[in-house]
N, C-alpha and C positions, 0 to 999 in steps of 0.2 A: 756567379754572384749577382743575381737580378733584384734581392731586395737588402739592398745597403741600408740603414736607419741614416737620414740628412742629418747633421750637427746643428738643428734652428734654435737662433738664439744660445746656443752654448758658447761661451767662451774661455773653460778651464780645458786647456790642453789635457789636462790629468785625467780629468774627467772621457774626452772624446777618444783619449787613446785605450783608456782601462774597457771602457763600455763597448767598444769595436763600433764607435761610428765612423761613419767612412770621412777619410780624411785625405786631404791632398797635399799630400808632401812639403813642408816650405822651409825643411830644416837647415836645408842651404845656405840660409841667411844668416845661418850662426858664423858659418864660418868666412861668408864674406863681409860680417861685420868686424872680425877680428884678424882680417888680412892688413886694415889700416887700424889705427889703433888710434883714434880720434875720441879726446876726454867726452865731449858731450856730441850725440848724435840726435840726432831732431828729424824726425820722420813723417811728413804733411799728406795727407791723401782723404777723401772725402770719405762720409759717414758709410758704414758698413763696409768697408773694402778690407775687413781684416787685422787692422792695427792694435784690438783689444788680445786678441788672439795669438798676434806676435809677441805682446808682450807677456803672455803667462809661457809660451813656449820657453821663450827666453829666460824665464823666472825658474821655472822645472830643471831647466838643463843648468845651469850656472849656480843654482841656491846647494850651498853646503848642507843646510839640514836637511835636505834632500838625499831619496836615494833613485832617482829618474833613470836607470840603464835599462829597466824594461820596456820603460814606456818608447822608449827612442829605437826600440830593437828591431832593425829594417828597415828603418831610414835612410837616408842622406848621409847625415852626418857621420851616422854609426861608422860609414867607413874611412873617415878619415883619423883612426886608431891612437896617435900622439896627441889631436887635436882635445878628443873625448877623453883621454889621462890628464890634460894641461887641466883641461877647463872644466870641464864634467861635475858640478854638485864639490867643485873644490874653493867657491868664495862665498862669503855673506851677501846676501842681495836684499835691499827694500824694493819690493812692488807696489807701487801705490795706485790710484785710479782717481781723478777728477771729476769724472761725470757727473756723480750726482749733488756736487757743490754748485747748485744755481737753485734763486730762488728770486722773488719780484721785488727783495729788498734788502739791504746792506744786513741788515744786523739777522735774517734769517737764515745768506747765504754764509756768513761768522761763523754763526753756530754748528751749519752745517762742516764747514773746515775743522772746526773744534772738535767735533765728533770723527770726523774722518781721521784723522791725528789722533785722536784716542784709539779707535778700534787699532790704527798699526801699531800704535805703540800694546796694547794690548796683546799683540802675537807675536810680542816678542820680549813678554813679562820674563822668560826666563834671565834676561839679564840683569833681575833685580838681585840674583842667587849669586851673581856671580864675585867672585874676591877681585876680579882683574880691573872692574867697573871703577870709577871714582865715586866715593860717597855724596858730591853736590851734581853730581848728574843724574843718582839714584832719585835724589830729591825733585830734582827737575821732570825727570821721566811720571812722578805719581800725579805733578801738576798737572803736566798733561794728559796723562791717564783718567784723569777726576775732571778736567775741562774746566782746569780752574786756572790756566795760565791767561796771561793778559797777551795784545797782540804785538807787544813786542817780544815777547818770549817764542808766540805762536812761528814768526820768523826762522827760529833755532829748533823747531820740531825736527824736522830732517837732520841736521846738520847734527844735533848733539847726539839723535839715534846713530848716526856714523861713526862717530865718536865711540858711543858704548859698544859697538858691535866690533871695530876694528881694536878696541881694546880684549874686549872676549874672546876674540878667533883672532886675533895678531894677524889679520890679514886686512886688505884694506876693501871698501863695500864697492858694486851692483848698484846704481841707483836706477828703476827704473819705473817711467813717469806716463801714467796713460790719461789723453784726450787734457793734457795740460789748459788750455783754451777754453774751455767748457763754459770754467767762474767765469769767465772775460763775455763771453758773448750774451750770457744771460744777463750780467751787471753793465751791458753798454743798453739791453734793452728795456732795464729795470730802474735806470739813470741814476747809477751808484758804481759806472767804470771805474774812476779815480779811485775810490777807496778798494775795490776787489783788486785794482791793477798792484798800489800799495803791497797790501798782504800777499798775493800773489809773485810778487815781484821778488818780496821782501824772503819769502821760503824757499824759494825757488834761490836768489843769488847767490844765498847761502850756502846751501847745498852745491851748487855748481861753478863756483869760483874760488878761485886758487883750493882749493879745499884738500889738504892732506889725506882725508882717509876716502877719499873718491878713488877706486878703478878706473870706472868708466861710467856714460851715465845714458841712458838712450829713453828719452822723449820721442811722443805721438802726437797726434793736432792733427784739425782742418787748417790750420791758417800757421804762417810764421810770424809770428809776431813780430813788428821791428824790431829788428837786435837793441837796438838803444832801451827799450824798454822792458825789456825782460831778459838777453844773454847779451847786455852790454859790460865788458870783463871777464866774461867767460871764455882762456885759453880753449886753444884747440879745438875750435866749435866748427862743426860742418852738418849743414843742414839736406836732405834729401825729398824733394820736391815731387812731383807729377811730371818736374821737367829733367828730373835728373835719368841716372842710367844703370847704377849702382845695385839698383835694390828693385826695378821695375817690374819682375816677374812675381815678388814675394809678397805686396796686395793685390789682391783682386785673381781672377783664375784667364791662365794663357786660352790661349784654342785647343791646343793641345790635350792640357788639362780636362776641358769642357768636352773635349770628343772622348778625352778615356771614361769621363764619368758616364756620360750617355752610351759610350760601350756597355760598361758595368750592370748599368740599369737597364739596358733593351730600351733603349728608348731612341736612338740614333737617329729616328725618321725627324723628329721634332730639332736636330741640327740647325734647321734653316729657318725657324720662327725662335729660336734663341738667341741665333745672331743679331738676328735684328733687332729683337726688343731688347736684349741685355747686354751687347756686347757695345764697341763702337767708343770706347775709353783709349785715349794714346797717352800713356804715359813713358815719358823719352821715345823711344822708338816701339815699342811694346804696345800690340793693342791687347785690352783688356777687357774681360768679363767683369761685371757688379756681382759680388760670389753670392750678396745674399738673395738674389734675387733667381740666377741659378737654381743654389738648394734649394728655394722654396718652389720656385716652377716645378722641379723636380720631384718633389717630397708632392706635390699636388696631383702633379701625372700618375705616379704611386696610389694616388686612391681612384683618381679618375684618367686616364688614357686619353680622353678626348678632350681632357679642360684644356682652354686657349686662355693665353699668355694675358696676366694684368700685371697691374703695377703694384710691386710689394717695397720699394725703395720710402715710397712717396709719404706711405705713415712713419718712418721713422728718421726726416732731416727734417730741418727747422724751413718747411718751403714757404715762410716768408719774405725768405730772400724774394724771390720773384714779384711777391704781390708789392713789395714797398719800390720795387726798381719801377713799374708798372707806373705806382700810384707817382711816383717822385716825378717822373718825365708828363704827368697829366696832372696837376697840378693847377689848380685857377692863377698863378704866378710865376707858373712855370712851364710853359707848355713846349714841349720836344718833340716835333714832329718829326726828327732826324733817330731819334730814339725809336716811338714806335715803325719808325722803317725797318730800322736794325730789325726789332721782333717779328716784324712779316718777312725779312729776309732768311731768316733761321729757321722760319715756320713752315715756309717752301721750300723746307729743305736745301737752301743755301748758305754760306759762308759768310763773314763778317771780318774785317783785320783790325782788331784792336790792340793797342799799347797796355802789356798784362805788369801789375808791379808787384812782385811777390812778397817785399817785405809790408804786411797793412797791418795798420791798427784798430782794432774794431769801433773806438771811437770817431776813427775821422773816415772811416768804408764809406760812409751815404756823404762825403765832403765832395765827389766828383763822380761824372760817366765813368772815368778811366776805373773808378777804386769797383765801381760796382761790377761790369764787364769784368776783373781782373775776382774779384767773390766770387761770382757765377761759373769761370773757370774753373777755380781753386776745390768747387764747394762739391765740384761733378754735374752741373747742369748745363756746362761744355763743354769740350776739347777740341784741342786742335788739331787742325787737318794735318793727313802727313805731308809732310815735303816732299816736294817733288824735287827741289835742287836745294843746294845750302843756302843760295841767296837769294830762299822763298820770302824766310822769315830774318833776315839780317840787314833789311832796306834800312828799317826806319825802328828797330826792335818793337816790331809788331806780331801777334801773332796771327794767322788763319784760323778764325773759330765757328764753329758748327754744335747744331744740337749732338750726341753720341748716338741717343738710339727711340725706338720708337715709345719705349717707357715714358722718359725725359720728353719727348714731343708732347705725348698726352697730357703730361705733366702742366706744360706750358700751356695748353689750350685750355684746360681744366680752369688756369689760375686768372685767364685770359678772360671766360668766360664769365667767371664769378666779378670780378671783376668790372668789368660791362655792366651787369644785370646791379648791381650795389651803386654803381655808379648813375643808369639811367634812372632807379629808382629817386635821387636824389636830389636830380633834373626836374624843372617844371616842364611837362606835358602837354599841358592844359589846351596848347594853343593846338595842336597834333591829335589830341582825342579829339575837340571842337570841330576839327577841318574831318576827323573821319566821320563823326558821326552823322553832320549835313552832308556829307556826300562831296566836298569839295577835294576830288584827286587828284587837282595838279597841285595845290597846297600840301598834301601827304606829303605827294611824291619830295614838293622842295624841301619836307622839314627833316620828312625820316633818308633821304640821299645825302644828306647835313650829318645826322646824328651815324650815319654807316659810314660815310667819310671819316670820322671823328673816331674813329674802332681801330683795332689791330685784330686784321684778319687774321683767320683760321690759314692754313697753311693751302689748301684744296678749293675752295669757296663752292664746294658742295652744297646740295638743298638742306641739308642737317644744319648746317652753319647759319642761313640765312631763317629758315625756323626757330631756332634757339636766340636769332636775330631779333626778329616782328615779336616771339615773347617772352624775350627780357623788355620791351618797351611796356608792353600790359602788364610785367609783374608788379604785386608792391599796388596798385593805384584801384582798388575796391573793385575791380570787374571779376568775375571770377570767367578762367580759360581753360581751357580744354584742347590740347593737342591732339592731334593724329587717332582721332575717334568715331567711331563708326555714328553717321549720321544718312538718315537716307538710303541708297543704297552703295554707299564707298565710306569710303575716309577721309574729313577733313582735314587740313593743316593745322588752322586755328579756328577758335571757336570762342567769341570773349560775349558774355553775359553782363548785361546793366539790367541787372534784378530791379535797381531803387526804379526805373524806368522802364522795363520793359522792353527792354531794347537788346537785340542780339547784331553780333558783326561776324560774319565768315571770311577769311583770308584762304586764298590757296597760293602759293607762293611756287612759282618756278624760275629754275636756272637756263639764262640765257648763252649760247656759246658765242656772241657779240654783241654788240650793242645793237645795232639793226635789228636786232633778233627780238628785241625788249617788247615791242607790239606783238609780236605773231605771240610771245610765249602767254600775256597777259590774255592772249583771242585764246589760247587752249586751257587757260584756266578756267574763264569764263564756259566753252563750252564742257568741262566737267562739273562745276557745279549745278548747271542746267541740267545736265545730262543724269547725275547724281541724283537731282533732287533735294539737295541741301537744305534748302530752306524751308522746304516743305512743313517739315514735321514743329517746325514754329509756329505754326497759322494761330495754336493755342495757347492763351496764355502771354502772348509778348505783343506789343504794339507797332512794332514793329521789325522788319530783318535786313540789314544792309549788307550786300555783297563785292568783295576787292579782287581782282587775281591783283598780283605784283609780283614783276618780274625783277630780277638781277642777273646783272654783268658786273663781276668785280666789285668794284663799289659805286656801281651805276644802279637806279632803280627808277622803275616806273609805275603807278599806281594807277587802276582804272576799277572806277563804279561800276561793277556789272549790272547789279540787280540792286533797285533800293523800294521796298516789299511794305505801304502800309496796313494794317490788316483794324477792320472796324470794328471796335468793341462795343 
């Protein structure tokens, strides 16, 4: 089996089992969701790890109108023989999906609910045939069918379709509820939480408290919402976290998993650049694979052998998380220099122990460090370190957090970067171009050793780092620059253009291995730009050429006027 078709972007188990995409076993879950018999399950784990996926498995196996024996044939579960006769396509189940109920304003994301509640009720028109149904629920069901119910009615969607279905099949419903959280996080960013929380609240409580024709009911989510606000009343509620134990193998793919798949495909050399970049997730004790980033790695080796590992997480989670934590700690009335520590702590690849609260509400998340730290967790853009003893993490209920892998690294510096660059662009300059452009170095030096102080470092402080450094300060301010471009005979660093005047400035910028070091490294930039001939090729056309090395050590820097070149017109 070396060419399996990857599952990308699928999420109808029906579909991946009929089609023979390769799939990874998680049928397990059925039955140890039905070892405890807990009315409402609630299942938290960050975007792409699986959760949309569980819940149509789930749908397939347990839906009466279903005839799913094939599709499950060599599975897991298949063998557990009284379990598949109890349960198997023997109750009514509603599946429903929240995701795509978010929009930038109350009455668009309404609509969008109104619609979604249509379409189920829609697939499940046969209960208007039925004699069992009550005639004022027939009535109810065409309101909503036609999206002409008001939003107190819209409340009783769920709840009444329970109702008519548990009258139909005399058995009692499956409610099962995907990325419930979705409205909530759009309508806290859209400033219309309160009213999405209402309707949200308001369908949801329904369906899931004291409710007669409930079985059981098993919810998804990034986040748990505080119970007070949404499973406040709801008996027998138990929720399964990133921190729980219960369920920890069933998102996301073990090692195991990850080594049989790279069996399958011939791909097994590539083991050690996938651990790294995808793996690095601790959910309870479990470490974890991000599976969509897996398949796609995978599915991409399939066409090319040699492609090296990018980030495919990164287009599909809302990673503004990062940029508003960034922006909230740099702030002109807020400034957290303990904050960006944290972030050059995580970035060199070290740990961090913060106090994680699991029940948040999305309107009060940017209310504290603790709520955001505790997002960033929740959300997969950290995990925690494992324990080394019990009483790693029992001091002070803190947790050990670290970035998980090199994906999520890139991630951060990407956000980090942009960041920066938006940020200096917005800063007056003036006095920083002024002092380069007369040739005044020890003023550089003081003003741009200020504004590198004032950064959250790369993780490495590489010469890449301090390049994308010197021009994010030119970006944005009318000079036009030129990176790492052949001039002469080598390659510049940087290269900035003042067309209005005629004027050009060459930087060569090198890394210091100490601070001592900061002279000698600026004397070897100096002799390659001589030695290059860099400025040469200016003689025409510009009035003049000023030349920099500048060295760095951490966020130490030193600035020296090599060459300042007037050429007579």
């Amino acid at each position: 089996m070396n060419h399996p078709v990857m599952p990308l972007g699928l999420e109808s188990f029906e579909e991946i089992r009929r089609q023979g995409y390769y799939y990874i076993d998680k049928t397990e879950m059925i039955a140890r969701l039905l070892q405890k018999s807990f009315k409402v399950n609630l299942f938290t784990r960050p975007r792409r790890f699986g959760k949309s996926l569980a819940i149509k498995m789930l749908e397939s196996f347990f839906d009466i109108r279903k005839d799913s024996e094939d599709i499950f044939r060599g599975l897991n579960i298949e063998k557990q023989e009284a379990l598949c006769r109890e349960w198997r396509n023997q109750w009514p189940v509603i599946s429903v999906t929240l995701k795509e109920v978010e929009d930038r304003n109350f009455t668009s994301a309404r609509e969008k609910l109104k619609i979604n509640c249509a379409d189920l009720y829609k697939e499940h028109s046969y209960l208007l045939n039925s004699d069992r149904v009550d005639a004022a629920d027939r009535k109810f069901f065409e309101r909503i069918r036609y999206q002409e119910a008001k939003d107190e009615e819209l409340y009783n969607a769920w709840y009444v379709l329970m109702r008519m279905m548990h009258a139909h099949f005399g058995r009692k419903v499956i409610l099962l509820i995907d990325e419930y959280d979705v409205p909530l996080a759009m309508a806290n960013e859209g400033g219309y939480y309160d009213e999405m929380l209402g309707l949200v609240r308001g369908l949801m409580g329904k369906a899931l408290k004291s409710n007669p024709f409930l079985k059981f009911a098993v919810v998804t989510g990034c986040l748990r919402i505080a119970k007070e606000n949404i499973f406040s009343g709801t008996n027998h509620f138990v929720s399964d976290t990133i921190n729980g134990e219960r369920f920890n193998e069933f998102f996301g793919f073990t090692h195991n998993e990850v080594k049989k798949l790279l069996q399958d495909t011939g791909f097994e050399a590539h083991e050690e650049e996938i651990r790294r970049w995808y793996n690095g997730y601790r959910f309870g004790s479990v470490d974890i694979y991000c599976p969509w980033d897996v398949l796609n790695y995978v599915n991409a080796l399939q066409d090319d052998p040699d492609k090296k590992p990018e980030s495919y997480w990164e287009n599909t989670s809302h990673n503004g998380i990062l940029r508003n934590f960034i922006e909230r700690a740099n702030t002109a009335e807020q400034r957290d220099a303990e904050v960006n520590d944290k972030f050059e702590i995580l970035l060199s690849g070290g740990c961090i122990r913060e106090r994680i609260e699991q029940n948040l509400t999305y309107d009060t998340i940017h209310s504290s460090e603790e709520n955001l730290w505790s997002l960033l967790y929740l959300t997969g853009y950290l995990t925690q370190v494992k324990q080394e003893s019990p009483s790693d993490e029992e001091d002070s209920g803190k947790l050990s957090l670290r970035i998980p892998n090199e994906e999520v690294k890139v991630l951060f510096r990407k956000t980090v970067a942009e960041w920066f660059r938006e940020r200096i662009s917005k800063t007056d300059r003036s006095e920083l171009f002024q002092a380069l452009w007369s040739g005044d170095d020890e003023k550089a030096t003081e003003i741009i050793s200020d504004m590198l102080f004032d950064t959250i470092s790369y993780y490495d402080y590489k010469e890449d780092f301090y390049h994308a450094f010197l021009a994010g300060i030119f970006a944005g301010a009318g000079f036009y620059v030129e990176s790492n471009r052949e001039h002469g005979t080598g390659r510049t660093d940087l290269v900035v253009r003042d067309r209005s005047r005629r004027r050009v400035m060459i930087i060569e910028a090198k890394r210091a291995d100490s601070e001592k070091m900061l002279e000698k490294e600026c004397e070897k930039a100096a002799e390659q730009i001589t030695k290059n001939r860099y400025a040469g090729e200016f003689s025409r056309g510009y009035r003049s050429v000023i030349c920099y090395g500048v060295a760095f050590f951490n966020k130490m820097c030193l600035v020296k006027n090599i060459i300042n070149i007037g050429y007579d017109q």
